[in-house]
N, C-alpha and C positions, 0 to 999 in steps of 0.2 A: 358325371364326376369330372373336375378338374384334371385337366389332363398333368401329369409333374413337373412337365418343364416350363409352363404357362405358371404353375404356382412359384416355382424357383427362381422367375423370372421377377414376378410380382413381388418375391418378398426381397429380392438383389434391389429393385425400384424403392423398396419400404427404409431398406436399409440407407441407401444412398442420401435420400431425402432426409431421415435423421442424423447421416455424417455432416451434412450440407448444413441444417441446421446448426447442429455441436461445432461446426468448425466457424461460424458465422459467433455462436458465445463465445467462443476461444478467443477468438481477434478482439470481439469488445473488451476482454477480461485486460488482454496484454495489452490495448490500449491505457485501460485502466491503469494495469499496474505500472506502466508507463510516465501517465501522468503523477502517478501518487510518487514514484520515487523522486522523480524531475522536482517537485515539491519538497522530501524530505531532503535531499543534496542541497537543494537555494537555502533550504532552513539552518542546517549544517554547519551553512559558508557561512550564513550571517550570524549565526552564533560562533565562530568563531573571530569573526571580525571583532563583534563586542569584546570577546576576553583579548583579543589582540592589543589591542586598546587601553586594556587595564581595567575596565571594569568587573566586577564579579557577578554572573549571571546566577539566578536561582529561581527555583518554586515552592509555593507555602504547600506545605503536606498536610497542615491540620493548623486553623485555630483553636489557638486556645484563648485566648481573651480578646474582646476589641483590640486590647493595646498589644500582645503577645499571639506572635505565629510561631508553627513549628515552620524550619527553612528548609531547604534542602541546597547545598551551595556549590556551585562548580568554579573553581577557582582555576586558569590557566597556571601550570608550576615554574612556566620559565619566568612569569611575572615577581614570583618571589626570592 
């Protein structure tokens, strides 16, 4: 029979190896999330450069005929 402090010792080893692991996902994740914000901020800017400008940014939420979209429109308010 396993002596207990040989088992205790064995599963402190088991454990570790799964933190080591979990903290090795942890870093790719915040890398990730990292990069994905860095991305949403650049997006951000240059959407607000467009409306800075006076242009009116938007997206179609639904056609409805070749000729005919539904819009969705973000107008800057100081532009008006």
């Amino acid at each position: 029979m396993a002596d207990p402090r040989d088992k205790a010792l064995q599963d402190y080893r088991k454990k570790l190896l799964e933190h080591k692991e979990i903290d090795g996902c942890l870093k790719e994740l915040r890398e990730q999330l990292k990069e994905l914000t860095k991305q949403y901020e650049k997006s951000e800017s240059d959407l607000k450069a467009v409306q800075s400008v006076g242009q009116i940014v938007g997206e179609v939420l639904e056609q409805l005929t070749e000729e005919n979209s539904l819009l969705k429109l973000q107008i800057d308010r100081d532009m008006l």
